[in-house]
N, CA, C and O atoms as a GROMACS GRO file, in nm:
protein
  596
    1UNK      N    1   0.085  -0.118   0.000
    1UNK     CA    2   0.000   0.000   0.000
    1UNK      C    3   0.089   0.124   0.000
    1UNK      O    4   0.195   0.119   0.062
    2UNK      N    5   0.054   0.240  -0.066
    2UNK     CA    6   0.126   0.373  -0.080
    2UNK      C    7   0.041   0.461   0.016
    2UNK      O    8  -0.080   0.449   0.038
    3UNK      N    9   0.113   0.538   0.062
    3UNK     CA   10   0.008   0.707   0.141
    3UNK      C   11   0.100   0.776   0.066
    3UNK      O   12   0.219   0.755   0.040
    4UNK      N   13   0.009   0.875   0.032
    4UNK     CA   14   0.067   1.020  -0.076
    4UNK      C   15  -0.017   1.142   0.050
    4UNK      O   16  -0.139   1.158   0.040
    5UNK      N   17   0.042   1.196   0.130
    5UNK     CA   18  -0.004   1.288   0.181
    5UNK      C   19   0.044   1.426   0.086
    5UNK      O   20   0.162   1.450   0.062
    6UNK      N   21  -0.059   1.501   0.045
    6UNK     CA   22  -0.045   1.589  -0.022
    6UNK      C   23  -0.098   1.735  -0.027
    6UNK      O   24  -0.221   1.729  -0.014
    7UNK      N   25  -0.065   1.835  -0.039
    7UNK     CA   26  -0.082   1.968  -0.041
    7UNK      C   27  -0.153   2.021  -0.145
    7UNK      O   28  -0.141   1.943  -0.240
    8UNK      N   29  -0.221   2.116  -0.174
    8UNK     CA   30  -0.243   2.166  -0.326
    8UNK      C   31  -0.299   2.309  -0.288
    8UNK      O   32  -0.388   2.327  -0.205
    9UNK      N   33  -0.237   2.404  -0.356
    9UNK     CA   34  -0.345   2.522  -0.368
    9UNK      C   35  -0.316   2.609  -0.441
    9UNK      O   36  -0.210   2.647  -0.491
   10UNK      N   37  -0.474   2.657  -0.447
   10UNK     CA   38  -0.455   2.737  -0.593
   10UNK      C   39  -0.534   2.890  -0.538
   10UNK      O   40  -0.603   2.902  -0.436
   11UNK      N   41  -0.505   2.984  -0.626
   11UNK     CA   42  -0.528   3.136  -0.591
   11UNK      C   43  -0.551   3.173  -0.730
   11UNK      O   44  -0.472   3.145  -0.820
   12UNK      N   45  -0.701   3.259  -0.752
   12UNK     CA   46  -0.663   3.342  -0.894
   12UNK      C   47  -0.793   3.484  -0.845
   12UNK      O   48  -0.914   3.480  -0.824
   13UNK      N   49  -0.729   3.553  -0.845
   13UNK     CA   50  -0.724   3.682  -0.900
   13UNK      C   51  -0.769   3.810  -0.941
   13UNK      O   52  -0.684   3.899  -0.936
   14UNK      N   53  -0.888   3.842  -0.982
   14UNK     CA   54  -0.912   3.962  -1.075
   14UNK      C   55  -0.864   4.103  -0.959
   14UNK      O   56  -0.920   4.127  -0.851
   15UNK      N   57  -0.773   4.165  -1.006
   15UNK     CA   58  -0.673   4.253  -0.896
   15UNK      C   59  -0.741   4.427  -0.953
   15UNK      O   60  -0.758   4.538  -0.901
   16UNK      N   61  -0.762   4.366  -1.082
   16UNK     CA   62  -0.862   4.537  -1.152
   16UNK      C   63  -0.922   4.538  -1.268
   16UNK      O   64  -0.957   4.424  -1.296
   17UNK      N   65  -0.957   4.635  -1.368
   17UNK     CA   66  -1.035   4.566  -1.426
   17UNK      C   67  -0.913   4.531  -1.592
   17UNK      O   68  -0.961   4.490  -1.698
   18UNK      N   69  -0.790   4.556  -1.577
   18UNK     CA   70  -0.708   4.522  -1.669
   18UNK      C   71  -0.619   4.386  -1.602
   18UNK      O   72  -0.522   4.374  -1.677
   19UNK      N   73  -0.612   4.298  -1.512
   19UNK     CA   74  -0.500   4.257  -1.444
   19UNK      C   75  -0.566   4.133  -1.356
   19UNK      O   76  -0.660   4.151  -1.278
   20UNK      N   77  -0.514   4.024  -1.374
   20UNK     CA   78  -0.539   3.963  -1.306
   20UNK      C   79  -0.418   3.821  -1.269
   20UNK      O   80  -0.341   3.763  -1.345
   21UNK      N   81  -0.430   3.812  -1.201
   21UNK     CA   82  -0.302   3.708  -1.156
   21UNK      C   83  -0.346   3.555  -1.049
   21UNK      O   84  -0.425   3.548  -0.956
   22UNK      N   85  -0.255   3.446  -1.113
   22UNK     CA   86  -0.284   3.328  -1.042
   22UNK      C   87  -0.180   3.268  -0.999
   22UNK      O   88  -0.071   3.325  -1.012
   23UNK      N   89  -0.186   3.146  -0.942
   23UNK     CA   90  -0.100   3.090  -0.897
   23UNK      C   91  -0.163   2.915  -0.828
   23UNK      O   92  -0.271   2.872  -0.787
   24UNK      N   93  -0.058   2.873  -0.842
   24UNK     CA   94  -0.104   2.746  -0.768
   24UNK      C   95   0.021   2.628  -0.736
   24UNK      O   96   0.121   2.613  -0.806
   25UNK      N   97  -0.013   2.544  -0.605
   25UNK     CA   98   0.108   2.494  -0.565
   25UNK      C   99   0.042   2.339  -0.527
   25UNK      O  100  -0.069   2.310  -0.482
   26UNK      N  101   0.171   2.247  -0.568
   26UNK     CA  102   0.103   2.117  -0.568
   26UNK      C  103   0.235   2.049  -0.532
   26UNK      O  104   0.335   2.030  -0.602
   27UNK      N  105   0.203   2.006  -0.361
   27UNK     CA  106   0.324   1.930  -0.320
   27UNK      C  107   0.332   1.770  -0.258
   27UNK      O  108   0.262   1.739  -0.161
   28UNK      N  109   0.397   1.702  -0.303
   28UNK     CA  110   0.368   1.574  -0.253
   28UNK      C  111   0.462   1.460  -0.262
   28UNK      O  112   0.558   1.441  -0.337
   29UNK      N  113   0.398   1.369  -0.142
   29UNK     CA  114   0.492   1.273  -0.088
   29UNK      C  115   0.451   1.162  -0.083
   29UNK      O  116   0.363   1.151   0.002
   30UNK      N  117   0.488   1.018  -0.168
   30UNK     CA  118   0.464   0.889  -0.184
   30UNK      C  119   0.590   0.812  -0.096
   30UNK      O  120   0.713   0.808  -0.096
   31UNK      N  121   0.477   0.755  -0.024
   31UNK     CA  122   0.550   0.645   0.099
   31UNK      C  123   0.461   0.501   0.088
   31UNK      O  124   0.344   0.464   0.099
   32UNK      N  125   0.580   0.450   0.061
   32UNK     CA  126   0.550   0.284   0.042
   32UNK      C  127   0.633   0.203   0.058
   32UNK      O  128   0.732   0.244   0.119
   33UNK      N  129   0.634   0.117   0.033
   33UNK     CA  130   0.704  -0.013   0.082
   33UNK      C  131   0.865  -0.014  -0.025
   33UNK      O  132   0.893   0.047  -0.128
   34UNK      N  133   0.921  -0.085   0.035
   34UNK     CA  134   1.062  -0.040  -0.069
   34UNK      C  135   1.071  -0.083  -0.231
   34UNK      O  136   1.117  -0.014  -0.322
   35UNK      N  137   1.009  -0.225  -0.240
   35UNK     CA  138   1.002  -0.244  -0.354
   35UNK      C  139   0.903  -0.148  -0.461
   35UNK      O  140   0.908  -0.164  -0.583
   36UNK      N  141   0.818  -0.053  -0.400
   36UNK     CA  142   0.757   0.082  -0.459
   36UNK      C  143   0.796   0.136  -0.567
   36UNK      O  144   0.918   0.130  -0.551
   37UNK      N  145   0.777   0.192  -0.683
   37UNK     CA  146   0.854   0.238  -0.771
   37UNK      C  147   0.766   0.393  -0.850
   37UNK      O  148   0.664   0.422  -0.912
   38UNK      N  149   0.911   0.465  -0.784
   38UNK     CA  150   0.844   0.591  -0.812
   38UNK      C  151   0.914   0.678  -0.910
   38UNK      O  152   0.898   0.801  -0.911
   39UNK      N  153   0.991   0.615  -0.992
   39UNK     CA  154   1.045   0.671  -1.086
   39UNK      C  155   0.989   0.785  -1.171
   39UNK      O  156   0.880   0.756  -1.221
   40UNK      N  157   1.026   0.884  -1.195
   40UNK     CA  158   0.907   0.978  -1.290
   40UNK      C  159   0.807   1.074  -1.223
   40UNK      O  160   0.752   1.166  -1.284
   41UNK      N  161   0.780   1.035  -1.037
   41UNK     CA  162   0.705   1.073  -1.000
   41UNK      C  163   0.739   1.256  -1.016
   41UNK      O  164   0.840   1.305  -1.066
   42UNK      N  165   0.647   1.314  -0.970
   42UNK     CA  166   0.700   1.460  -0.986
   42UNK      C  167   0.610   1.494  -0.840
   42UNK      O  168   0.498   1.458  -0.805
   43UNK      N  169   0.746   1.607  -0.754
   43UNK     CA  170   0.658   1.598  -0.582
   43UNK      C  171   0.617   1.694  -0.596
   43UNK      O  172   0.511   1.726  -0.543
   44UNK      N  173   0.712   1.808  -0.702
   44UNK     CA  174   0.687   1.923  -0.647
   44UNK      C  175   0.635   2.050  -0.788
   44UNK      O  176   0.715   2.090  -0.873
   45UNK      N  177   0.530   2.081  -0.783
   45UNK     CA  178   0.485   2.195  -0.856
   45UNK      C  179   0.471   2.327  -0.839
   45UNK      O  180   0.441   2.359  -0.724
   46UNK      N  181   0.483   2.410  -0.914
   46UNK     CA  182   0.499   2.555  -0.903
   46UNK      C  183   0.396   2.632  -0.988
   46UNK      O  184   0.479   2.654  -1.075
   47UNK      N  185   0.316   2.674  -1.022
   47UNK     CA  186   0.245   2.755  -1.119
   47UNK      C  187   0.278   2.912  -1.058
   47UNK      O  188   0.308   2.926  -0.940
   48UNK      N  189   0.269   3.022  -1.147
   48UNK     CA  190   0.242   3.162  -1.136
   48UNK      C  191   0.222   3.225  -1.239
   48UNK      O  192   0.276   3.179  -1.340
   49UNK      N  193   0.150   3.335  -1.252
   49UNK     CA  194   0.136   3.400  -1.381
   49UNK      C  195   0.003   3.554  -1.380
   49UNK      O  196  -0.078   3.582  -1.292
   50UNK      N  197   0.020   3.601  -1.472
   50UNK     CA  198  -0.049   3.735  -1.452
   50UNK      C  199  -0.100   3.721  -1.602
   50UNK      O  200  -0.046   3.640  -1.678
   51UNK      N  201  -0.239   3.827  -1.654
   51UNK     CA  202  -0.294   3.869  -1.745
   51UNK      C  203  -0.298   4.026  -1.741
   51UNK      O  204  -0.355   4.091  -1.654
   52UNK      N  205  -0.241   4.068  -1.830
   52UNK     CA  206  -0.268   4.256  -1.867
   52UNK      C  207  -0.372   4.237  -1.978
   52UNK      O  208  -0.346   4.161  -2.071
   53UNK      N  209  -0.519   4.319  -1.969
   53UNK     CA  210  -0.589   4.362  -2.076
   53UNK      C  211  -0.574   4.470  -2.111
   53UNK      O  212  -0.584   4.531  -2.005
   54UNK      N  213  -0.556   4.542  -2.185
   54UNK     CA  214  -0.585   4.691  -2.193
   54UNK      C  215  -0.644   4.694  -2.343
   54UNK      O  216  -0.568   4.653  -2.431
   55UNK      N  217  -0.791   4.746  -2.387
   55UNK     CA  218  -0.833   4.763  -2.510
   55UNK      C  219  -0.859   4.610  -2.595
   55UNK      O  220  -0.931   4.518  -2.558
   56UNK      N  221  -0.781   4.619  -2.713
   56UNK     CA  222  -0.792   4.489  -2.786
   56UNK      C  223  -0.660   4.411  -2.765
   56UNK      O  224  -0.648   4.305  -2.826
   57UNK      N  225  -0.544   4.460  -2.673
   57UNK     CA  226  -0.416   4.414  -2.639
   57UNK      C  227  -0.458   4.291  -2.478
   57UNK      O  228  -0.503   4.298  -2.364
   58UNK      N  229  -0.419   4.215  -2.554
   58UNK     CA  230  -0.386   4.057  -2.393
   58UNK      C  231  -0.254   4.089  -2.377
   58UNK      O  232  -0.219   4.163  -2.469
   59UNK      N  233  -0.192   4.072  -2.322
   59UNK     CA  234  -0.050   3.983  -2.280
   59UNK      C  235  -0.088   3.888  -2.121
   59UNK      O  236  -0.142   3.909  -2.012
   60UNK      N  237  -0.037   3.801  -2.178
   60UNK     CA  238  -0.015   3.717  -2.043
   60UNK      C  239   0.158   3.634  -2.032
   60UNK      O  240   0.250   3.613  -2.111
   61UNK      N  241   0.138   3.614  -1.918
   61UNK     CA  242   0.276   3.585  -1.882
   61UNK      C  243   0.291   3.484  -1.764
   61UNK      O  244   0.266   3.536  -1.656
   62UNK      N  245   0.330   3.326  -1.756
   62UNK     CA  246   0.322   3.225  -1.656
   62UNK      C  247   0.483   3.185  -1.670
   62UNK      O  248   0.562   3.188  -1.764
   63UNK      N  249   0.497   3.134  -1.488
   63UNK     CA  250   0.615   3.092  -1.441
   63UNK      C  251   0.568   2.940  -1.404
   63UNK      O  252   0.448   2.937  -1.378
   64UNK      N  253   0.614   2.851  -1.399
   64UNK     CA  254   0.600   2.704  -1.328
   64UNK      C  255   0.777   2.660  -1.367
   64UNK      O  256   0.876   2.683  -1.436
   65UNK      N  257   0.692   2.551  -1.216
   65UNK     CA  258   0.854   2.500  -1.135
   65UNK      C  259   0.869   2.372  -1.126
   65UNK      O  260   0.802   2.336  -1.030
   66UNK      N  261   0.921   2.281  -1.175
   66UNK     CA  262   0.915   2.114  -1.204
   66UNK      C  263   1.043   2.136  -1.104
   66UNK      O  264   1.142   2.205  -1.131
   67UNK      N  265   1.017   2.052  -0.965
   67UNK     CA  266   1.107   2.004  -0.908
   67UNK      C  267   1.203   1.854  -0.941
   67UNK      O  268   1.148   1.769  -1.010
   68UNK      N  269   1.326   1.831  -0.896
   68UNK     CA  270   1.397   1.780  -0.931
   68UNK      C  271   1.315   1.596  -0.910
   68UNK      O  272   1.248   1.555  -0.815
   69UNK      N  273   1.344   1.546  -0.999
   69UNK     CA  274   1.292   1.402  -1.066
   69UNK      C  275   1.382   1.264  -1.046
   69UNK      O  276   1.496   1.268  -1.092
   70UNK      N  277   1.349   1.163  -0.992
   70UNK     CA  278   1.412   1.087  -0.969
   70UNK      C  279   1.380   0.991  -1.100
   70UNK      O  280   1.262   0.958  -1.110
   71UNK      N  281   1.491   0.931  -1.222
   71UNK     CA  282   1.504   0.876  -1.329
   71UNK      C  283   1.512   0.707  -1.277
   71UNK      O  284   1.459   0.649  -1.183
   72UNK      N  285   1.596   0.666  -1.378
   72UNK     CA  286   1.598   0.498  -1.372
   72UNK      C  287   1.768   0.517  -1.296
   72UNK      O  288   1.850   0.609  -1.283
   73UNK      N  289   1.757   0.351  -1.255
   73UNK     CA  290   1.909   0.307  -1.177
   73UNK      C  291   2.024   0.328  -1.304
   73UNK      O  292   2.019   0.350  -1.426
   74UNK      N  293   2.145   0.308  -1.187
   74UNK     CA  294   2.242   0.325  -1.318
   74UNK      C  295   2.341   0.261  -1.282
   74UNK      O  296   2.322   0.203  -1.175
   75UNK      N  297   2.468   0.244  -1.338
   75UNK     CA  298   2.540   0.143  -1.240
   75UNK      C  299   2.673   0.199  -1.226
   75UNK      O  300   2.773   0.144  -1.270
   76UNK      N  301   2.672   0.319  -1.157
   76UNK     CA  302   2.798   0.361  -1.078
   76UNK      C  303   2.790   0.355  -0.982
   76UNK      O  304   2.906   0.373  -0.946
   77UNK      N  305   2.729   0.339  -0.894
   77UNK     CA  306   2.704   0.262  -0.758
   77UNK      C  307   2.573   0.215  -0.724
   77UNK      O  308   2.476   0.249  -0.792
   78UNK      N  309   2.562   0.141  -0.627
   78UNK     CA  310   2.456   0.041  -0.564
   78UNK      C  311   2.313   0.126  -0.539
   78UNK      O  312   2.203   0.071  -0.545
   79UNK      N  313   2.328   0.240  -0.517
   79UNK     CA  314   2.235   0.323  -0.461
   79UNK      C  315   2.227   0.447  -0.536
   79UNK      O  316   2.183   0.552  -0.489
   80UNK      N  317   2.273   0.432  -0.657
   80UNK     CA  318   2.293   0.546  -0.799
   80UNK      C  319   2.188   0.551  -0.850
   80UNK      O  320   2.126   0.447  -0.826
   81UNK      N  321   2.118   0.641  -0.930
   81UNK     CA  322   1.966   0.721  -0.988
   81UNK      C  323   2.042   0.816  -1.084
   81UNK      O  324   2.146   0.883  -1.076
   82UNK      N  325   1.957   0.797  -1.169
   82UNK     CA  326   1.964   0.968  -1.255
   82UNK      C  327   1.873   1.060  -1.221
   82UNK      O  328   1.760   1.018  -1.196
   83UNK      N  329   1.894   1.173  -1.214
   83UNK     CA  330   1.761   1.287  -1.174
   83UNK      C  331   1.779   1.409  -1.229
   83UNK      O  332   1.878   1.482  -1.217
   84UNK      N  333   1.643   1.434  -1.311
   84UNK     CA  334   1.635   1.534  -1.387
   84UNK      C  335   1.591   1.639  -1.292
   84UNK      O  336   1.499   1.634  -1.211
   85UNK      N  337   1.702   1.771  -1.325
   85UNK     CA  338   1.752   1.874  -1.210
   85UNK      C  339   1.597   1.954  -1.216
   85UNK      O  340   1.525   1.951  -1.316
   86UNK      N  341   1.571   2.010  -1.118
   86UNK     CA  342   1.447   2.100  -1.121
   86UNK      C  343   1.433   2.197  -1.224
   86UNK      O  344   1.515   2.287  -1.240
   87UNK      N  345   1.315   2.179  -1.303
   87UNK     CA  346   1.340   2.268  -1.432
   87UNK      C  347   1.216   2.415  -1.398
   87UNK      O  348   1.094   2.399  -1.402
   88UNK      N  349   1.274   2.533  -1.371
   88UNK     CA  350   1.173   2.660  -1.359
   88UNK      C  351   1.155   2.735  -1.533
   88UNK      O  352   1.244   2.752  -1.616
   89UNK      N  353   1.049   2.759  -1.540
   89UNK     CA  354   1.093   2.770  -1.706
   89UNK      C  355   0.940   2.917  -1.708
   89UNK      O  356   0.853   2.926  -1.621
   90UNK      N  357   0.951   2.991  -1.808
   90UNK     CA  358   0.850   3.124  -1.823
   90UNK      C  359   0.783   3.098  -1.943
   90UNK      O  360   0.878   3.065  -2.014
   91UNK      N  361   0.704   3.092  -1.999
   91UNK     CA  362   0.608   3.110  -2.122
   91UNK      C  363   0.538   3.246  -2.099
   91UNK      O  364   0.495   3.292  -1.993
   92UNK      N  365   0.536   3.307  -2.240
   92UNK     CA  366   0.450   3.455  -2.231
   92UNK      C  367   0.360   3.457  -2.358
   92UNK      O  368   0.360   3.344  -2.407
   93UNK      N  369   0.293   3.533  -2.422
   93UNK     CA  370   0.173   3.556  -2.516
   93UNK      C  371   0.147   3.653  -2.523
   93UNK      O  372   0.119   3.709  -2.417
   94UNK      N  373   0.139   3.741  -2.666
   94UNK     CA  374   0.084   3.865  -2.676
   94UNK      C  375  -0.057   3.833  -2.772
   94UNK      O  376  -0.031   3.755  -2.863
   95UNK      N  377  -0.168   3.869  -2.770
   95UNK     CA  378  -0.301   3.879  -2.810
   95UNK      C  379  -0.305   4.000  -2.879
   95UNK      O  380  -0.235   4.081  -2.818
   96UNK      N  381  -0.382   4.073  -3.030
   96UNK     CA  382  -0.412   4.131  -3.037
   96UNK      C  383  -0.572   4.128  -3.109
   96UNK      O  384  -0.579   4.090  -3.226
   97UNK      N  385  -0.678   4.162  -3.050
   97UNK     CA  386  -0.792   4.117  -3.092
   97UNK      C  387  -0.821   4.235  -3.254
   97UNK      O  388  -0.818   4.358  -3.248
   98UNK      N  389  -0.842   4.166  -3.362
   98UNK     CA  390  -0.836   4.213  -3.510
   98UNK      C  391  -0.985   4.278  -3.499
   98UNK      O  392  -1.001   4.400  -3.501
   99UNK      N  393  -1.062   4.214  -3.491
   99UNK     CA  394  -1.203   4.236  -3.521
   99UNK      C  395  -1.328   4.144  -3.417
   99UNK      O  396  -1.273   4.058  -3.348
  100UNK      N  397  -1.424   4.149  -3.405
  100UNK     CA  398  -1.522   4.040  -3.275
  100UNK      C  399  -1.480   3.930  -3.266
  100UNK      O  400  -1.465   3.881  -3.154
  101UNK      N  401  -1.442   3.842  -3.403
  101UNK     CA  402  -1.458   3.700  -3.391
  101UNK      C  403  -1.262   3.675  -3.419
  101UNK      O  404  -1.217   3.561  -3.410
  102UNK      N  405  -1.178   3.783  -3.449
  102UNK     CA  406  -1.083   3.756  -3.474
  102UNK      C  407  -0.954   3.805  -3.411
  102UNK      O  408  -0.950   3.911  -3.348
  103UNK      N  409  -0.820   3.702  -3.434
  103UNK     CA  410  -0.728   3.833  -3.330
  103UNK      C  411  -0.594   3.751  -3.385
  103UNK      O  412  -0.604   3.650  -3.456
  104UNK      N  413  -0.511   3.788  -3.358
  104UNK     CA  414  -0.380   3.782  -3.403
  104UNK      C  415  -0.292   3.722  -3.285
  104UNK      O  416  -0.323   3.779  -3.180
  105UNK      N  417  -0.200   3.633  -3.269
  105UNK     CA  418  -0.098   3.624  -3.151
  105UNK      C  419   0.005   3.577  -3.176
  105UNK      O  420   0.024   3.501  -3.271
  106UNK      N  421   0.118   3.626  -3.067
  106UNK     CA  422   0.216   3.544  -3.077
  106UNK      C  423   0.266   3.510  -2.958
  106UNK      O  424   0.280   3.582  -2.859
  107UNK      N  425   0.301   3.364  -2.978
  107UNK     CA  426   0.363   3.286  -2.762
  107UNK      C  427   0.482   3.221  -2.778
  107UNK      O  428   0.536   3.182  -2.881
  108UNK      N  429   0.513   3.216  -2.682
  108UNK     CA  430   0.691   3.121  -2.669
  108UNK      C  431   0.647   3.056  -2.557
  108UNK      O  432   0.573   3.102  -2.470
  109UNK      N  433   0.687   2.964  -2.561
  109UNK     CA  434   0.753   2.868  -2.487
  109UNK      C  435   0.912   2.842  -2.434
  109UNK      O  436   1.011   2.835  -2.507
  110UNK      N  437   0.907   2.828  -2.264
  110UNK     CA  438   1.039   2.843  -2.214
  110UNK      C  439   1.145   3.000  -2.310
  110UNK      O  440   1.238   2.989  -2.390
  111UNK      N  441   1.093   3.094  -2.270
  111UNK     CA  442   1.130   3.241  -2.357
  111UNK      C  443   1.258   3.234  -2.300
  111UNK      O  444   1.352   3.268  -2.373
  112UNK      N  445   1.286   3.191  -2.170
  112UNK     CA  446   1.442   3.211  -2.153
  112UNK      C  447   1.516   3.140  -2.218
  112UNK      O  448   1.613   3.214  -2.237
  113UNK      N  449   1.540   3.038  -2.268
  113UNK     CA  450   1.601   2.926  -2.296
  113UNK      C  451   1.640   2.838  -2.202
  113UNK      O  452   1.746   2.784  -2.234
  114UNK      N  453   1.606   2.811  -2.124
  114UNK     CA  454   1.646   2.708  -1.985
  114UNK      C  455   1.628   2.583  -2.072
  114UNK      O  456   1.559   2.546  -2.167
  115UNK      N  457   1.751   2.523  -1.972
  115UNK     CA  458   1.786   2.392  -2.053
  115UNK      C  459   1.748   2.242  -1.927
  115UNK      O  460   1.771   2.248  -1.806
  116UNK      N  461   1.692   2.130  -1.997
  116UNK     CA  462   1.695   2.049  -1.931
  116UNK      C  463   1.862   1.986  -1.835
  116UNK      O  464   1.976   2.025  -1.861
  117UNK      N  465   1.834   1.914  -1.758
  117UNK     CA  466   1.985   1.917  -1.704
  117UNK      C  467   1.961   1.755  -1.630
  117UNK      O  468   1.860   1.753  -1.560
  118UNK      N  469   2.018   1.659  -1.633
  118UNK     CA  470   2.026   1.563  -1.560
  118UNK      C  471   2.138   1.496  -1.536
  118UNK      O  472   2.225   1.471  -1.620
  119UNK      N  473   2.136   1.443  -1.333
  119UNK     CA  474   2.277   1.391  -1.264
  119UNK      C  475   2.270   1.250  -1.298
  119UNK      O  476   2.161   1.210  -1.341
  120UNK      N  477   2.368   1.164  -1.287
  120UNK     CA  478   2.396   1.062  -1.268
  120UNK      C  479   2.481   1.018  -1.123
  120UNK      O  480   2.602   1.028  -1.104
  121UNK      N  481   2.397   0.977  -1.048
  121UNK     CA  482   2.528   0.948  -0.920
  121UNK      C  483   2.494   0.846  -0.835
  121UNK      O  484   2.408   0.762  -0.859
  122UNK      N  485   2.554   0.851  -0.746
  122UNK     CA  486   2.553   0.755  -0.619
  122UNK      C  487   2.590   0.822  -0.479
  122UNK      O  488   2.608   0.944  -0.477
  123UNK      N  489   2.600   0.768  -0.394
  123UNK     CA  490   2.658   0.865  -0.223
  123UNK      C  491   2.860   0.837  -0.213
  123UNK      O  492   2.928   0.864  -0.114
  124UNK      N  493   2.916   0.776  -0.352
  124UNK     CA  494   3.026   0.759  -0.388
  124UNK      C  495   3.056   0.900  -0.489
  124UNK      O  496   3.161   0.963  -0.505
  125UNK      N  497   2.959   0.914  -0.533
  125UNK     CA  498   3.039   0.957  -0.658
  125UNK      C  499   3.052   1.144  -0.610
  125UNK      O  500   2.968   1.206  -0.545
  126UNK      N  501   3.159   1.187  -0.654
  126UNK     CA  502   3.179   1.328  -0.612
  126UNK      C  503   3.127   1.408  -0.689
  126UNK      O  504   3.126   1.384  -0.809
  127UNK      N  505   3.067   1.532  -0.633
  127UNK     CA  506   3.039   1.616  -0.702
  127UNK      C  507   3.069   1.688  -0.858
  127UNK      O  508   2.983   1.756  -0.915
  128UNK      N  509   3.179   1.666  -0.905
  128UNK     CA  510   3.285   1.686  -1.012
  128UNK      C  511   3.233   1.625  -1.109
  128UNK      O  512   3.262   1.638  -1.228
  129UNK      N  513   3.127   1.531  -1.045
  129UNK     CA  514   3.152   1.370  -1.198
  129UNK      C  515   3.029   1.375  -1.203
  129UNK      O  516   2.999   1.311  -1.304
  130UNK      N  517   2.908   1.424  -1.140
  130UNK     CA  518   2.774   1.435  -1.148
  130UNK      C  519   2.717   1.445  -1.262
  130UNK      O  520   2.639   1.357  -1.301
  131UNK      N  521   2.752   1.573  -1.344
  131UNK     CA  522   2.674   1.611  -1.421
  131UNK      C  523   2.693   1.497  -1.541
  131UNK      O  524   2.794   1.428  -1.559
  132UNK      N  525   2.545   1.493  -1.632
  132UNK     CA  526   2.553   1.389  -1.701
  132UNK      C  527   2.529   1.433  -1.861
  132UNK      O  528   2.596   1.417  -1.963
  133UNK      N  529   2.423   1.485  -1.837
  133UNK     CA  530   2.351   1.514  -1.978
  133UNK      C  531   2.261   1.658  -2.020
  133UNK      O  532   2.141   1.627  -2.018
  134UNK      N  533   2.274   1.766  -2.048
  134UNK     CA  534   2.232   1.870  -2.068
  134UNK      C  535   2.140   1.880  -2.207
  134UNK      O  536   2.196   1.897  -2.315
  135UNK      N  537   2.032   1.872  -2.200
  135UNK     CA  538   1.924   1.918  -2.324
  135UNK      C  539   1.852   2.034  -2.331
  135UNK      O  540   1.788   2.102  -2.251
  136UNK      N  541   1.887   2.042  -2.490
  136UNK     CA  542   1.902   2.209  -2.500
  136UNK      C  543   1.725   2.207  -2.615
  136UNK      O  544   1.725   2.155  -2.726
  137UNK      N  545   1.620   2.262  -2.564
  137UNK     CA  546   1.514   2.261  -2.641
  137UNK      C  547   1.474   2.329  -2.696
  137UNK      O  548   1.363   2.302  -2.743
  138UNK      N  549   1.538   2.468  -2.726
  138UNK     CA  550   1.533   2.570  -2.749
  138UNK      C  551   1.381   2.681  -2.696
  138UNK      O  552   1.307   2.662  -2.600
  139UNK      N  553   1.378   2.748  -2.757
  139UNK     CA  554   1.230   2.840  -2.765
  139UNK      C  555   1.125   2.772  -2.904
  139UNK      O  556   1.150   2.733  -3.018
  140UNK      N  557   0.985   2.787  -2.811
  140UNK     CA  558   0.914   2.788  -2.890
  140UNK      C  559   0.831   2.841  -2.902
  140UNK      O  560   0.744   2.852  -2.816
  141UNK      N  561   0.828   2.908  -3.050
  141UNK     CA  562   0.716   3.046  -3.115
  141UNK      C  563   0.630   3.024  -3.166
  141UNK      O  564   0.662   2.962  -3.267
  142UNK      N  565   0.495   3.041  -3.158
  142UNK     CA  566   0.379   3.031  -3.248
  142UNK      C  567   0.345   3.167  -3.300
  142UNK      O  568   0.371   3.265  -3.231
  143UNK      N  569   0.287   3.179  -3.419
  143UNK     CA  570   0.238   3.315  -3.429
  143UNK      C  571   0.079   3.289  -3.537
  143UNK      O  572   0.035   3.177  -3.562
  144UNK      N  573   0.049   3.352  -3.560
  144UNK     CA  574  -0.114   3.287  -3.636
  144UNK      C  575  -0.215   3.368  -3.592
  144UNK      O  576  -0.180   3.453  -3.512
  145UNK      N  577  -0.343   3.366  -3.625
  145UNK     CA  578  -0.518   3.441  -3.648
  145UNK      C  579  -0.547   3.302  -3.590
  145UNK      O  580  -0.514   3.186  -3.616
  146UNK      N  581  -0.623   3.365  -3.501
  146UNK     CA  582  -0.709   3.309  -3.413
  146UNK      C  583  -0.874   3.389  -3.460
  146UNK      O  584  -0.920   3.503  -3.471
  147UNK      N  585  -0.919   3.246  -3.476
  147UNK     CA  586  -1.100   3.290  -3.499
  147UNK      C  587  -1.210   3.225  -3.387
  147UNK      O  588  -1.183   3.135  -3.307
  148UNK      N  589  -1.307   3.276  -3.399
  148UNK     CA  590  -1.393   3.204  -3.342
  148UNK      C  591  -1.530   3.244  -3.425
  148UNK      O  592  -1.578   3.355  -3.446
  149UNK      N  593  -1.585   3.093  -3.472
  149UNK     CA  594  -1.692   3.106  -3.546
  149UNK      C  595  -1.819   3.027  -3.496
  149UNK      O  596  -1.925   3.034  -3.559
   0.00000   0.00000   0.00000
């Protein structure tokens, strides 16, 4: 049997009549028996983010926080894991509404460029020799007319 005692909360917003902001937090802990397998699990979440309206102009703008990930075994020592490092990453969106049913935008994804990052180790292995594998995903842009019919 597993217990996941867990946290969650969420907050959103309307701050005026251009602005509104959210957030939400999702934390958690799986306890089970040793043969348990929690590879992949994810404990820890982060959401944040704000909306500006002004006229026919959106922008919005969100932060979230992928805490650090425990991967598959590996065999530099007995008690070795890979773990993908906590990834904090920003996405933003500009809106411009064209006409009632129409509007224009453009969004990125991860706008900073933050890069995936994962260790390889054990309670042997020194700090020096950790790092394993760095993935680089770049930015991603959409741009396009948005309708609604």
């Amino acid at each position: 049997m597993v217990d996941s005692p867990d946290i969650e909360l969420s907050a959103q917003q309307k701050l005026n009549n251009m602005l509104s902001v959210f957030s939400n937090l999702s934390l958690n802990h799986n306890v089970g028996p040793v043969d348990s397998d929690f590879r992949g699990y994810v404990s820890k979440r982060i959401n944040a983010g704000f909306t500006l309206t002004k006229g026919p102009i959106k922008f919005n703008a969100n932060f979230y926080y992928v805490g650090k990930v425990r991967g598959g075994t590996n065999g530099i020592a007995s008690d070795g894991w890979s773990w993908t490092l906590a990834k904090p990453r920003v996405d933003a969106g500009l809106d411009c509404r064209l006409t009632k049913r129409t509007s224009l935008f453009i969004s990125g994804r991860n706008i900073f460029d933050d890069r995936d990052k994962t260790e390889t180790y054990g309670t042997p292995t020194p700090a020096y020799a950790r790092y394993n594998i760095e993935s680089d995903y770049g930015v991603l842009f959409q741009l396009g007319v948005r309708g609604n019919f």
